[in-house]
FIKELO-843069 format. One record per residue (C-alpha): residue number from 1; residue in three letters; x, y, z. Coordinates in steps of 0.05 Angstrom, whole numbers, m for minus. Example, Ala and Ser with C-alpha at 12.3 -4.5 7.8 and 13.67 -1.06 7.14 Angstrom:
2
@n->1	res->ALA	u->246	v->m90	w->156
@n->2	res->SER	u->273	v->m21	w->143
This chain:
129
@n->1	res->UNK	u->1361	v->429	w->m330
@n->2	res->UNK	u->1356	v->381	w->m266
@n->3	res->UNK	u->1337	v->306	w->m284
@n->4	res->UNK	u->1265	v->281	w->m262
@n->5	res->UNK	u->1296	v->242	w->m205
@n->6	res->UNK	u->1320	v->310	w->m174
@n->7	res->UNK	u->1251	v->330	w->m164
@n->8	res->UNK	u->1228	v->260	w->m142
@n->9	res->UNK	u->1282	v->283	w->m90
@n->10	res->UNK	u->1272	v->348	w->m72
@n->11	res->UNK	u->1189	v->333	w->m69
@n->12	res->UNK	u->1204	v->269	w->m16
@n->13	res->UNK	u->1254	v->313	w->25
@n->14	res->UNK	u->1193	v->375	w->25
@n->15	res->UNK	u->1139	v->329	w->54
@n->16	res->UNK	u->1180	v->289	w->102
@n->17	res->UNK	u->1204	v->361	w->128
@n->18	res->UNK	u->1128	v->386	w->133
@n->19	res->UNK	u->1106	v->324	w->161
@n->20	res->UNK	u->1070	v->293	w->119
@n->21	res->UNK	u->1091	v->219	w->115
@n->22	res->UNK	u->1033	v->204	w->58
@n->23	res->UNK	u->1066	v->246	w->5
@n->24	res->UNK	u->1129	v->223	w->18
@n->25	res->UNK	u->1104	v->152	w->12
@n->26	res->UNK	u->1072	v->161	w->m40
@n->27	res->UNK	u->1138	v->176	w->m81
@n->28	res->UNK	u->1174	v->114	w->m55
@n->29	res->UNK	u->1154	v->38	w->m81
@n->30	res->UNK	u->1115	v->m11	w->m43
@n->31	res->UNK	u->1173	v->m57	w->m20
@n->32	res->UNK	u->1223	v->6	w->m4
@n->33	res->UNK	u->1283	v->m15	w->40
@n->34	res->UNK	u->1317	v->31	w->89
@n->35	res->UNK	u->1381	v->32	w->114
@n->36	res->UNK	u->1414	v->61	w->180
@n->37	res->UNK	u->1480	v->51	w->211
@n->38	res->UNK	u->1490	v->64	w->287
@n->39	res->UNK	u->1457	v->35	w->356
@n->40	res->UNK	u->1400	v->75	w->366
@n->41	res->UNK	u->1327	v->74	w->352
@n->42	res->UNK	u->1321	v->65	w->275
@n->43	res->UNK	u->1389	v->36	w->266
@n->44	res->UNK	u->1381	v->m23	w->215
@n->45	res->UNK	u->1360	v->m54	w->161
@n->46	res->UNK	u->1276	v->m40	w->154
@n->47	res->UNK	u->1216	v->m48	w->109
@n->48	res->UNK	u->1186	v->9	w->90
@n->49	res->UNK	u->1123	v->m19	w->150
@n->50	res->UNK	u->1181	v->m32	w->195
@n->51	res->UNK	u->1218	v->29	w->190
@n->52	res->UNK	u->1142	v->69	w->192
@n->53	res->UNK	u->1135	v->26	w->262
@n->54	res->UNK	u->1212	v->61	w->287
@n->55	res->UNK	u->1206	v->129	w->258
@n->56	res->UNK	u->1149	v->159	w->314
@n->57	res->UNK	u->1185	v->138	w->371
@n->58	res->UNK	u->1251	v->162	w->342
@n->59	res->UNK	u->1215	v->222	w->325
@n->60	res->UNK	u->1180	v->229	w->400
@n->61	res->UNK	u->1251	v->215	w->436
@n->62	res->UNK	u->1275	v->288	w->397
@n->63	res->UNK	u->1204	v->315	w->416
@n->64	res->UNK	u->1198	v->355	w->350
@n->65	res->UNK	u->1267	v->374	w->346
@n->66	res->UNK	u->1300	v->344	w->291
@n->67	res->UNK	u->1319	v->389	w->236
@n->68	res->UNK	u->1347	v->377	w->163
@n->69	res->UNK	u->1370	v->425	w->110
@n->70	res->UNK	u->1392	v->395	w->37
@n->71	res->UNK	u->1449	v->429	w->15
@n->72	res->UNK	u->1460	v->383	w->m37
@n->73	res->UNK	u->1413	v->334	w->m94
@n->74	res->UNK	u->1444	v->294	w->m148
@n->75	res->UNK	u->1404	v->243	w->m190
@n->76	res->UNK	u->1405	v->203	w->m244
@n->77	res->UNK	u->1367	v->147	w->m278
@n->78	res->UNK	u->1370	v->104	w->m227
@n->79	res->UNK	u->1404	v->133	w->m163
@n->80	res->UNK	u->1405	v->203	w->m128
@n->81	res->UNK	u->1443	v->229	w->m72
@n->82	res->UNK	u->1433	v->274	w->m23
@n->83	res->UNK	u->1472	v->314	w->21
@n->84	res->UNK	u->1440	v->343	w->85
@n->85	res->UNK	u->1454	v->371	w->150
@n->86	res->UNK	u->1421	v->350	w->207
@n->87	res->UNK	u->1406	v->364	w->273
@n->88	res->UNK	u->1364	v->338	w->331
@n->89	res->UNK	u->1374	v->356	w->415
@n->90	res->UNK	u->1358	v->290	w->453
@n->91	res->UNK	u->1375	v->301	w->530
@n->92	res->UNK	u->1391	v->372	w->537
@n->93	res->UNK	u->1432	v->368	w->485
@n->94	res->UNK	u->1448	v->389	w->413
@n->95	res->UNK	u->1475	v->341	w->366
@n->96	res->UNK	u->1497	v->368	w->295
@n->97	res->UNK	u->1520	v->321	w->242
@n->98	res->UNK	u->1523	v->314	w->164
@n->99	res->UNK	u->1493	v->255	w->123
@n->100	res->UNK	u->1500	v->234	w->49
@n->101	res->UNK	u->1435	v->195	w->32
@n->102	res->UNK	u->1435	v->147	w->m30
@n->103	res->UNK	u->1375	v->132	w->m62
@n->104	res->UNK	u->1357	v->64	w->m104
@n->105	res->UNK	u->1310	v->93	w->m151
@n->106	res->UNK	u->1261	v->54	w->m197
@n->107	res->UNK	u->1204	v->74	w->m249
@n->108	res->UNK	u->1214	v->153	w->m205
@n->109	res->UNK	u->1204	v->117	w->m138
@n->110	res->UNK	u->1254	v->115	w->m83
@n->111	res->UNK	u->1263	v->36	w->m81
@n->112	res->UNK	u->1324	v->34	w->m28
@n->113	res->UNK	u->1346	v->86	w->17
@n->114	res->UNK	u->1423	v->89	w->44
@n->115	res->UNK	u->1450	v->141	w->100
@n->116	res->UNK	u->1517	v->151	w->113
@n->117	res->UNK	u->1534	v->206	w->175
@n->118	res->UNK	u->1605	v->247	w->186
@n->119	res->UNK	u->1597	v->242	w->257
@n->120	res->UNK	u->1569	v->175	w->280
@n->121	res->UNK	u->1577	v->187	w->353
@n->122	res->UNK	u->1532	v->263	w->345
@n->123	res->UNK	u->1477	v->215	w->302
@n->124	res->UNK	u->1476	v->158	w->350
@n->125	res->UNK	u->1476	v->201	w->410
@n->126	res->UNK	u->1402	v->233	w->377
@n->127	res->UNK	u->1373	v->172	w->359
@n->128	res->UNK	u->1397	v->134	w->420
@n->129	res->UNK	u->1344	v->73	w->449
């Protein structure tokens, strides 16, 4: 049997693939913090407004064509992880790369949101300003 957190998991991965930004906010807290290493557009450290105000123009520089597929979901009481692989073309070009995403998670909200990439230079060159 998966622990409630899974499906806290799985559910927030669904919406954000089908677009729909309300659901997914709806299963993170208020004060939610993201995380993202790199140079390019939503590289930092963001409030959940802040990192809202990033993610459309990140989204428009891929024009639709960011991809991710979970391979992977591991929760607990208080963290999950993910494992995904991504993909966006930016430029002509596709990038490929892996990320492990670590989730804060409090009262079955994501609270804090980690990502960590296996190819830095594919994810930067996607999300480049």
């Amino acid at each position: 049997m998966s622990h409630a957190n899974e499906t806290v998991l799985r559910n927030a991965y669904a919406a954000f693939a089908r677009g729909d930004l309300p659901a997914f906010l709806a299963l993170c807290t208020p004060d939610i913090t993201f995380h993202v290493p790199g140079d390019g557009l939503l590289a930092g450290t963001h409030t959940r407004d802040a990192f809202l105000a990033k993610l459309g123009p990140a989204m428009a520089a891929v024009a639709g064509s960011f991809r991710e597929e979970v391979m992977r979901v591991v929760a607990g009481d208080q963290e999950g992880a993910v494992v995904a692989a991504q993909q966006a073309e930016r430029d002509g070009r596709l990038h490929r790369w892996n990320a492990v995403h670590w989730w804060r998670i409090q009262n079955g909200k994501l609270a804090e949101f980690w990502e960590f990439t296996d190819d830095q230079r594919a994810f930067d060159a996607a999300w480049h300003g």
